[in-house]
DRENMAR-615530 format. One record per atom (N, C-alpha, C): z, y, x. Coordinates in steps of 0.05 Angstrom, whole numbers, plus 5000, padded with zeros to 4 digits. Layout:
ZYX...
This chain:
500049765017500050005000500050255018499250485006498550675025502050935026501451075040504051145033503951365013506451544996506151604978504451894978503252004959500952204960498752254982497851934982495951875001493951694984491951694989489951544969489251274997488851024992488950795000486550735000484450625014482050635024480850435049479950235037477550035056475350165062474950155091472350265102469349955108467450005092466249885099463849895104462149895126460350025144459849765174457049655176456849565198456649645221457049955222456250065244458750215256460750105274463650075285464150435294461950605307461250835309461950975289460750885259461651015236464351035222464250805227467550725221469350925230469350915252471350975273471651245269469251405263468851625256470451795234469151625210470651635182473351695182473951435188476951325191478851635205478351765221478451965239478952165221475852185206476952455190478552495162478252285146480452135127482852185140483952115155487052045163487652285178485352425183485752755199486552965165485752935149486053055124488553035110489652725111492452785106492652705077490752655066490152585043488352255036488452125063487651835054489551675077489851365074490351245092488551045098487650895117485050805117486850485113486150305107488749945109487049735114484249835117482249555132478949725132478149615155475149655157473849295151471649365142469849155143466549255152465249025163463748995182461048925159461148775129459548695120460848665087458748575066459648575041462448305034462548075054464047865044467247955064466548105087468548065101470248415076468448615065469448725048471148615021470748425012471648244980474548205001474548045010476647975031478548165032478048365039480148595048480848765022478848755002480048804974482048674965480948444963483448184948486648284954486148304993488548284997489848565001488148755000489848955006490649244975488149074959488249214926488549574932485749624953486349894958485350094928485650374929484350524903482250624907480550564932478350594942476950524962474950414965472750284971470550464983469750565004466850675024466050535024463250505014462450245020458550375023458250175055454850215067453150105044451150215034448850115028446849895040446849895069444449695077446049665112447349355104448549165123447548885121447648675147446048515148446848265142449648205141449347995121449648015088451348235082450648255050451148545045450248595036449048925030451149025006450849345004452849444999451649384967449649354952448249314932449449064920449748924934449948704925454148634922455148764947458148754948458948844918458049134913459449344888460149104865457548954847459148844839462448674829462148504851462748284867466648464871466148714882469248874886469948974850468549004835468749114812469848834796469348614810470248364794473548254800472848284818475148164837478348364839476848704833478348944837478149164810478149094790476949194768478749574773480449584784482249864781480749964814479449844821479450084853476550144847476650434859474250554855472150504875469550574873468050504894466250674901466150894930464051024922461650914950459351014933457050854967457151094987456651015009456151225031453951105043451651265042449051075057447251315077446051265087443651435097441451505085440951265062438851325048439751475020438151555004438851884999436651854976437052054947435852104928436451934904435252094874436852104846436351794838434551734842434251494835436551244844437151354876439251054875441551124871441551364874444651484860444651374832442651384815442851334786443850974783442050734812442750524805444950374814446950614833449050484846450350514823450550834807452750904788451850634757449950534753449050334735450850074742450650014767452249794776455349804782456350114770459550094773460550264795459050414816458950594838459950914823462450994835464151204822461251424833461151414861459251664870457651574884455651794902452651624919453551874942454551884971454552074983453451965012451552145018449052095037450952155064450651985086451252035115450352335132448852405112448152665123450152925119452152805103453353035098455853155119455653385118458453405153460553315140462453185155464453015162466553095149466153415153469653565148469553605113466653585105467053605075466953335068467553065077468152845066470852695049473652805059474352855044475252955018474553125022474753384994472753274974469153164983468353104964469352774962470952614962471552404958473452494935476452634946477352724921476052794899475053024912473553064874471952864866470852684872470352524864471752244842474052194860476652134849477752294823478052504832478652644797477352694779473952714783472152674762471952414748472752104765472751904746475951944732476952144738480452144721483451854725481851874761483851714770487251824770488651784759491951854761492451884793492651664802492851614838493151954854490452074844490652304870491152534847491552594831492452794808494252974830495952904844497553184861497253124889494853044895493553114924492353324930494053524940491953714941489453724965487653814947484453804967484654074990484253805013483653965037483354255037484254455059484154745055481854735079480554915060477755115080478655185106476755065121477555175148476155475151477255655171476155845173474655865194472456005181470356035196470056115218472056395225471856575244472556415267475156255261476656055275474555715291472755755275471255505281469355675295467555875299465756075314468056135345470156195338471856285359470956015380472155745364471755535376468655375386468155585385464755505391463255275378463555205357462555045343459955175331458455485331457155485320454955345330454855275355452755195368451954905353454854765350454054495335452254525311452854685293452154785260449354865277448255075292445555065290443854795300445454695307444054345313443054205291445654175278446154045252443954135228443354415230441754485214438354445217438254495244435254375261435454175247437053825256436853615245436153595218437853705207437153605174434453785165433253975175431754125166428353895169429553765195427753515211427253285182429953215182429953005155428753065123428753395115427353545090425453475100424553565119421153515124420653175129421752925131420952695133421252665096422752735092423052655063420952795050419953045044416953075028415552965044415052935068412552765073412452485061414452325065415552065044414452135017416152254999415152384979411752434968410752634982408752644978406152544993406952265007405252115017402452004991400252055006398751804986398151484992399751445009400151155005403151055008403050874992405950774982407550735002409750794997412150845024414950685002416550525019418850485018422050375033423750485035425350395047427050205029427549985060428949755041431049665051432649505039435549455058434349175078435949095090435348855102434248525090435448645060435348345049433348455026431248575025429448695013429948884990431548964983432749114952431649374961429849494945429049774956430549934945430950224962433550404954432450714956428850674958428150914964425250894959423451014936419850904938418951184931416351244935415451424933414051394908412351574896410551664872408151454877406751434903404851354911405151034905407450974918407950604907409250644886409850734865410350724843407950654824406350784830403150854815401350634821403050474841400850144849402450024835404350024832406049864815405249864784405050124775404550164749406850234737408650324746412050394741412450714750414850794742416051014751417250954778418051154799419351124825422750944823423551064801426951014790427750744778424750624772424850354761424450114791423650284808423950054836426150044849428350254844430650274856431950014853432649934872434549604858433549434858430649384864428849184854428649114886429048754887427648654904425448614912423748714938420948754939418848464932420748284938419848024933419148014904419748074881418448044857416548184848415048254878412948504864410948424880411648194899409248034911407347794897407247754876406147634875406147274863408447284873409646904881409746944916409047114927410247154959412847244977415047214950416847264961417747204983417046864984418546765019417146825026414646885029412846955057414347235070414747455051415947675060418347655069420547425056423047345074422847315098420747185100420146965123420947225151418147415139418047605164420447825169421547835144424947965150426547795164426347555172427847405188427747515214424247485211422647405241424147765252423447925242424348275252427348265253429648195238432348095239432847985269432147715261433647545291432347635323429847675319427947845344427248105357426948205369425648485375422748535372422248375351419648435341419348785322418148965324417349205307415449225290414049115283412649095263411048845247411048775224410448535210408348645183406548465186404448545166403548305147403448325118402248175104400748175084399648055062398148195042399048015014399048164995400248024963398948154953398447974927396548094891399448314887397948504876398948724866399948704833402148594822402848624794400748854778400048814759398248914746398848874712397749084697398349174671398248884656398648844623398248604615394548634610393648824603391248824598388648814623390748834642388348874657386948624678384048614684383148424691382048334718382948584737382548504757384348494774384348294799386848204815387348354835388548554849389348724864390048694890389648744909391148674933392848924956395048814963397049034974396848885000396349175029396449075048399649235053401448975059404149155070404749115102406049325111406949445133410249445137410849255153414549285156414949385180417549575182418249695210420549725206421549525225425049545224426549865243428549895230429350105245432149965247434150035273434749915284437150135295439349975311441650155314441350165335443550245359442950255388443750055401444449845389445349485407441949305394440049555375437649305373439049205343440949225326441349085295438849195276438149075261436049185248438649335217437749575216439449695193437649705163434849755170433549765144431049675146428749695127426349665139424449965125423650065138420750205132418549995121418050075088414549895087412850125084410750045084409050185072406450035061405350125042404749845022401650045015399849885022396950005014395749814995393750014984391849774968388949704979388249474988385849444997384049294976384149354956383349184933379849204932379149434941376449604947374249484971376749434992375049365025374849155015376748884996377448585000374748484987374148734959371348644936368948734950369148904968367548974988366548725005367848635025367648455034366448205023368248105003366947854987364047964974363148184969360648234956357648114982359548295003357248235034357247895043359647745038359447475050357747365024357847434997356347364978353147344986352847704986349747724997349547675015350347555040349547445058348547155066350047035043350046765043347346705029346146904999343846794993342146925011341247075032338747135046339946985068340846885083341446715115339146535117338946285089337746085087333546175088333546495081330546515076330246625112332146665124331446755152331846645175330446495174330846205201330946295229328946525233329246525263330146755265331346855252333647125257336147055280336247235292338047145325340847185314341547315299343747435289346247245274344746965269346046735258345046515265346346255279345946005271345045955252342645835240341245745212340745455228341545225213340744875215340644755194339344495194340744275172341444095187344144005174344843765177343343525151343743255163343343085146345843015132345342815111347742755104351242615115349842585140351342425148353442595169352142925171352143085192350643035221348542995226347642935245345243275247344543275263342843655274340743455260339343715239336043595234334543825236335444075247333544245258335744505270333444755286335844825305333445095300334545425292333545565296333945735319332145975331333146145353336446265350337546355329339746415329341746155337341145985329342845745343343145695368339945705374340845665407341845965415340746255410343046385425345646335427347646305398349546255397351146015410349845815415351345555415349745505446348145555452347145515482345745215477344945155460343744935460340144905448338544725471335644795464335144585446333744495421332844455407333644165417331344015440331343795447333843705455336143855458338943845471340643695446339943785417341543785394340643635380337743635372337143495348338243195343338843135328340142725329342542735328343742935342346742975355349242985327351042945329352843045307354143225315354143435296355743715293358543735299360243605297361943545313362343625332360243625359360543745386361644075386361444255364360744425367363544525360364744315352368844445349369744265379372244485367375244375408375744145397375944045419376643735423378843755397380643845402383543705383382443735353380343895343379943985315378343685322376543545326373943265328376643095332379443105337380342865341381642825313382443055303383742955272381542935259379242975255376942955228376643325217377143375230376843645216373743665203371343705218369143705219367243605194368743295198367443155175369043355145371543365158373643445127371743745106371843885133368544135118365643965100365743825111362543705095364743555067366143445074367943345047367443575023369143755038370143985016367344165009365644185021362444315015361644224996361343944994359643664983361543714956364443684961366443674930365544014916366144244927366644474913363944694916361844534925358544734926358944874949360844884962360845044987362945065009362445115026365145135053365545325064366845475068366445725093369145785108369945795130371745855148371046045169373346115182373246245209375546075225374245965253375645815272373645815297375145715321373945665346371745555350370345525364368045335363366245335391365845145407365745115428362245175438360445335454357845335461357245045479356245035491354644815516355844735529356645165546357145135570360345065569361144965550363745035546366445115532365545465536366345735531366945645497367945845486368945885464369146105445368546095425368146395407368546385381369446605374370146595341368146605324369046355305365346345287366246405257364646485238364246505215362346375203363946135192361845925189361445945155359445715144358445845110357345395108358245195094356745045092356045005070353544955059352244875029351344685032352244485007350244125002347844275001345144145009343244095000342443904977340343924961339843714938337243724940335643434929332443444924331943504893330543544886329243594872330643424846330043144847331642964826335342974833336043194850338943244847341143054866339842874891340642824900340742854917343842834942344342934959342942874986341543094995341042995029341743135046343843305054344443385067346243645066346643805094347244045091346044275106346144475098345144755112347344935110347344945146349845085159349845355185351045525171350245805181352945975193352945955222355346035231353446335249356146415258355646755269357246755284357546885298359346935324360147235318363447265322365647465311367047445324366747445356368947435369368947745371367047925371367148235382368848355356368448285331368748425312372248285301372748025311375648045310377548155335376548185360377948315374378848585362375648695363376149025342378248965317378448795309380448815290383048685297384048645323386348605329387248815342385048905358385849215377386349435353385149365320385949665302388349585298389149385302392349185279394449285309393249295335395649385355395349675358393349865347394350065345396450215323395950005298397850025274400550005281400949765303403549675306404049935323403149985358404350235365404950485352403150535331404750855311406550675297406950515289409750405274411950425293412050265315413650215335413950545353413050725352413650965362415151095343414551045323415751195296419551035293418950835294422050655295422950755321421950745355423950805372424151095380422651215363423051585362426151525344425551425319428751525300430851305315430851175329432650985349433151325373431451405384431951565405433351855386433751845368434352125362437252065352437851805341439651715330443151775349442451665380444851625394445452005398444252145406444452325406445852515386443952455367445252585344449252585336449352325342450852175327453652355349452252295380454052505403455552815390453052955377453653215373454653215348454353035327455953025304459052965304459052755326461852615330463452955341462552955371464253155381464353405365462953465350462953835339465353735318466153585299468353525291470953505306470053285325471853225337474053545345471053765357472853955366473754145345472254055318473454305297476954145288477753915282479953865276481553875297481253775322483153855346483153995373481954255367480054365387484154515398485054555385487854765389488254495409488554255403490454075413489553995446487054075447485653945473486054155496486453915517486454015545484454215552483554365578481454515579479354265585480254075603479053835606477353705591478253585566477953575537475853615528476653905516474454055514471054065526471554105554469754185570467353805566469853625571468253355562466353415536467253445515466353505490464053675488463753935494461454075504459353945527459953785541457753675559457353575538458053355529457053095514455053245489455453455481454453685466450753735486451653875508449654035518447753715529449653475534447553215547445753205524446653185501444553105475442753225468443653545472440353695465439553675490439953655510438053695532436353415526437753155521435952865515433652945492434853085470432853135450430653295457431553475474429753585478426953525505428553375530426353235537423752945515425552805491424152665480422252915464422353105455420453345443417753325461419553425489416853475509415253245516416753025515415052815515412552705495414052725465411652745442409752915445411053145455408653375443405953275471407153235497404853135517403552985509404852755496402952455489401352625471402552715446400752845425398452995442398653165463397353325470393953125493394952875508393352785515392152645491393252455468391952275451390352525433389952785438387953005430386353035446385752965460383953015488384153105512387353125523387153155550389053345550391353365564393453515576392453825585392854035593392654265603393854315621393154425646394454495673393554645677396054795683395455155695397455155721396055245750395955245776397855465775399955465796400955735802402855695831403455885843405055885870407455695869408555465877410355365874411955365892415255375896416355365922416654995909416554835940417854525934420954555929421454695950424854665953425754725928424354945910426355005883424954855862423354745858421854515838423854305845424354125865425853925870429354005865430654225875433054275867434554325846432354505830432454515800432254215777431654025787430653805782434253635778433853665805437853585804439153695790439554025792440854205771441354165747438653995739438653925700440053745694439253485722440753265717443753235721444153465735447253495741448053625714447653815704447553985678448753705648446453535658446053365634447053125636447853175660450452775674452052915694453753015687456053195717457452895732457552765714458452445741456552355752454252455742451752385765451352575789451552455811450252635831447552515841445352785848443052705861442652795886441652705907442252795931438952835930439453175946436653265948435353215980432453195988431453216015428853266009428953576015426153716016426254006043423854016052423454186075423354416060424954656084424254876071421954996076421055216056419855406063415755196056415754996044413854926030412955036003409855045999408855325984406655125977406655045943404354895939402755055907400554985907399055045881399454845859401254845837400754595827401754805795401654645774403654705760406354635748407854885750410454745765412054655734410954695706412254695689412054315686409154155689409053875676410153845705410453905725411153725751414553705751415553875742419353875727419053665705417253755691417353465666418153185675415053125697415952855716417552785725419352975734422052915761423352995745423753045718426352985700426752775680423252645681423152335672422652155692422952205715423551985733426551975737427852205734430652175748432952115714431352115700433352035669432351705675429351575687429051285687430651215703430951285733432851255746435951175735437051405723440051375719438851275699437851265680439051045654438450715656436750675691435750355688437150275719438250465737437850475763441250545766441750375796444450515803444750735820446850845822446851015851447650835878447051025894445851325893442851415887442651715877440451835872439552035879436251945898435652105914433152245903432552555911429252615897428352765929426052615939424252815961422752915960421753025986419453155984418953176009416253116010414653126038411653186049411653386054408253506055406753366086405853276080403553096112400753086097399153176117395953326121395553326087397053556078395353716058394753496031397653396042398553166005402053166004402953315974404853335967406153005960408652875969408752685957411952655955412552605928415152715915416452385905418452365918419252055914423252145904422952015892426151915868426351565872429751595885429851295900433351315886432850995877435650885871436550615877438350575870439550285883439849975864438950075839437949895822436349635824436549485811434749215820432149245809431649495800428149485792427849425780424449455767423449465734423649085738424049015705422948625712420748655720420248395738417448245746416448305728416248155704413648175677412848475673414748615675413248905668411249025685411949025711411349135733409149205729406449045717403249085716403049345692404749315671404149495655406749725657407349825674410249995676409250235671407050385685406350615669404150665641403650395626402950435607403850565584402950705565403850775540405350645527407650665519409150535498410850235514411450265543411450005565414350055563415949825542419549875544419749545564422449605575424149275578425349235550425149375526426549255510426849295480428749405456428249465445429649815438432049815457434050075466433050155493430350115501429150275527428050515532427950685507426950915505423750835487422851065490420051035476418751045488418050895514415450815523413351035540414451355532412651495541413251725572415451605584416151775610414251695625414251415646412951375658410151435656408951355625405951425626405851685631407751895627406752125621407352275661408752135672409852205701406552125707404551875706402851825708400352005705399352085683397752245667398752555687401752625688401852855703400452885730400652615744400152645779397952525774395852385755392952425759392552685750393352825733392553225725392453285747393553245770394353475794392253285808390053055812388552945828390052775848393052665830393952395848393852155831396852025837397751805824399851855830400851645802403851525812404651255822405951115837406150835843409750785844409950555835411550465840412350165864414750285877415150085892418249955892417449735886420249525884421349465908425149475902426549485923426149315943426349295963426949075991429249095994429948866027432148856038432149196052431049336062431049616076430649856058429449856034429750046018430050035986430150265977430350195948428850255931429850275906427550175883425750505883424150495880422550745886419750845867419851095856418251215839416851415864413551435863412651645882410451735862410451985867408052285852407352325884404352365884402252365910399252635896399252795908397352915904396953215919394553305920393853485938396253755932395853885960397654165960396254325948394754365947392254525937391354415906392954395887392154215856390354385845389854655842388354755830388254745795386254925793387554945762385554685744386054495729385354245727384854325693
């Protein structure tokens, strides 16, 4: 029991950060006592039973049972304690379906900290709980007093951020293709107008609804791949389902969906991003062209563009056009007699596959697949094959006519569009992963220092403000980093030449990192009195994303040089770290190149790269030895010129 004119309160939230948080400012108010956290919906029932608190916080989207699914379940078990949700995801609709399911209130993680109690009480006294009737609600802090304390700096953060999140939310909003967020175990808690309108429903009627009953009969398939994104560091999963459709209506619809887990900073998956298109257009498209293709193939024999043959009935080659032999490498006299067979991988000719196509041709008027299929010499290529019985005249069977094509060019192209799909998904998930720890820095401490800023050491303090100035300075190198990528994936970076000293390009370099890690030291070695042409604004970019790869992958000590020999600047950052893994090493300055799934977003190195070819070098990396260490080098002329 809590003690008296204190309101009694289970925290439950998978994310121990939050908790800890909460818990903090609750019991800083003076007006709750916190008597158990839980980690998930079962380990929450649990701590109800036994502790019969008068209130319940409870997460929306946790990974073994969701906050959707708990509310009941405490409303059964706890019929007098109230329950309100606290989630990240946000808007009227799931507010409307928590409060349907027994949910006192719906209050978004976005909201600052210090007004969490106060709106909990009132909350509490709008359902006309007795319990907190002479608690009085938290007193206003004063303003002048929180500005004194330098907190305004937090509040203009705070307001940047959420101003960030208005603008993701109408874009959500007014997307034209269907958008939704979902908890882990599929219950959507957030859809836009756009997937509403494929649905054939209002937005407010998907709230609550498992995405699985709107596939089709594909529910497990879509489990399947919430597993696969759950237990793995996989980022993106793609599949396709019939689109539910009116009672009147007569054609079958198809939804291509898009999953993107977003994810905490240990890698938990917290929700999923879909996004749900209709390809109902390309799919009737398609089937129209394999249609018309199939009746003109047979009138064009020596067209190079397709295999055209007959088989006999038995499958044996009874004739071989020019497109055959391009494709298959085989000359006429090479094939004819032969059985078709040859022309699949061994393991498909050892189960029957081959024959199993002429089965199913012969049973249903026709066959068509896409699979491997071997040429002459060998080699191997993706075919699009088409088989039709033949019949004579009096209707009996002699054979078949079989028309394959070669698609190995045109399925690559369509695996290279499906991995550029995945990289904007997967940049989009470890951008809100990269903004997340940060945030979470300047949210924690700007409280931290508005409730006990009187009580703290100068020490204290001064911790609190770094941890403050480390986070925008992180946010703000990931900015410079998007806006470069953005700026090359437009056509090419800009460099503007100007007088550089080395010595203060390289010292300033430390400066930031000391600025933005004071327990980090970098030890500088650069000659004085060096004078180069470069520009000095992307060349600080580099040597502040080499020396954040450094300390965030690398030990100390940390070194940044500089060394001018015959008329080549070459700027090396050395640490004591065991180096990038083996497996990476070939792709380390590629785009989007993590060790992981909490490795950043992929774009320092490329962009340290892209900088020292702008200036007419490179960058290389060299892995530690027994005599030196792990090592980043920028190489390029003294003279860069304006590029």
């Amino acid at each position: 029991m809590a003690e008296p004119g204190k309101v009694s309160v289970v925290l439950v939230d998978d994310s121990v950060d939050v908790r800890t948080l909460v818990r903090m400012r609750l019991e800083a108010s003076g007006s709750f006592e916190v008597l158990g956290e839980a980690a998930d919906g079962e380990q929450a029932i649990e701590l109800v039973i036994r502790h019969e608190p008068e209130l319940v916080l409870l997460d929306v989207s946790m990974a073994a049972m969701d906050g959707l699914e708990t509310l009941p379940s405490i409303l059964a078990v706890r019929p007098d304690t109230a329950v309100v949700m606290f989630s990240g995801f946000s808007g009227d609709h799931l507010a409307m379906e928590v409060r349907e399911l027994g949910a006192l209130d719906l209050i978004e993680k976005s909201i600052p900290l210090e007004e969490l109690p106060d709106r909990l009480l009132r909350s509490l006294r709008g359902a006309g709980a007795e319990a907190v009737a002479d608690i009085p609600l938290p007193p206003d802090e004063d303003p002048e007093e929180l500005r004194e304390a330098g907190v305004d700096v937090a509040r203009v953060e705070q307001e940047i951020l959420d101003d960030h999140v208005e603008g993701f939310r109408e874009l959500f909003d007014r997307a034209a293709i269907g958008m939704a967020t979902l908890t882990v175990h599929a219950t959507i808690v957030r859809a836009n107008d756009a997937l509403a309108d494929l649905m054939s429903c209002e937005p407010r009627e998907l709230v609550g609804v498992d995405y699985g009953r709107l596939t089709g009969g594909l529910g497990d398939v879509l489990d399947r791949h919430l597993e696969t994104l759950r237990t793995s560091q996989e980022n993106v999963a793609t599949f396709e389902h019939p689109i539910p459709g009116l009672p009147w209506a007569t054609e079958v619809r198809t939804a291509r969906v898009t999953l993107v887990p977003i994810r905490d900073s240990v890698g938990q998956m917290l929700y999923v991003f879909a996004q749900v298109q209709d390809i109902t257009a390309q799919r009737t498209a398609e089937e129209e062209l394999h249609r018309t293709e199939e009746k003109f193939r047979l009138l064009v024999a020596a067209v190079e563009e397709y295999a055209v043959f007959m088989l006999d009935a038995r499958g044996l080659v009874m004739s071989w056009n020019a497109g055959a032999r391009r494709i298959k490498g085989y000359e006429a006299n090479e094939i004819v007699g032969r059985h078709f067979r040859v022309f699949y991988p061994e393991e498909e000719q050892l189960t029957g596959h081959p024959e199993r196509n002429l089965e199913a041709a012969l049973r249903d008027g026709s066959f068509a697949e896409e699979g491997w299929r071997v040429r002459q010499d060998g080699s191997r290529f993706w075919a699009s094959v088409v088989i039709t019985p033949v019949h004579d005249d009096r209707g009996r069977h002699i054979g078949f006519a079989k028309i394959t094509r070669d698609q190995t060019e045109q399925r690559e192209n369509a695996e290279n569009r499906l991995e550029a799909m995945a990289e904007q998904a997967r940049l989009l998930a470890v951008t809100a992963h990269e903004l997340r720890n940060p945030t979470a820095v300047i949210d924690g401490s700007a409280h931290a220092l508005q409730m006990s800023e009187r009580q703290m050491t100068p020490e204290e303090r001064e911790r609190f403000f770094r941890g403050i100035r480390s986070s925008a300075d992180r946010l703000r190198r990931l900015a410079a980093d998007l806006t470069a990528a953005s700026q090359l994936q437009g056509g090419g970076m800009h460099f503007r030449a100007e007088t550089v000293s080395l010595r203060e390009l390289v010292r300033s370099a430390a400066l930031r990192r000391a600025a933005a890690s004071p327990a980090v030291h970098v030890e500088v070695d650069v000659p004085d009195g060096a004078v180069l042409r470069a520009d000095e604004v992307r060349l600080a970019q580099a040597l502040d994303n080499l020396l954040d790869n450094a300390v965030r992958h690398g030990s100390p000590p940390f070194t940044v040089a500089a060394t001018v020999r015959d008329d080549q600047v070459e700027l090396r950052v050395t640490d004591a770290g065991r180096g990038a893994p083996h497996e990476l090493v070939p792709r380390l300055f590629d785009r989007f190149a993590t060790a992981g799934a909490t490795s950043g977003t992929g774009l320092g190195l490329y962009l340290v790269r892209e900088i020292a070819r702008g200036h007419g070098g490179d960058a290389v990396y060299q892995p530690p030895a027994e005599d030196s260490p792990t090592t980043f080098v920028i190489r390029f002329p003294l003279d860069a010129g304006d590029r």
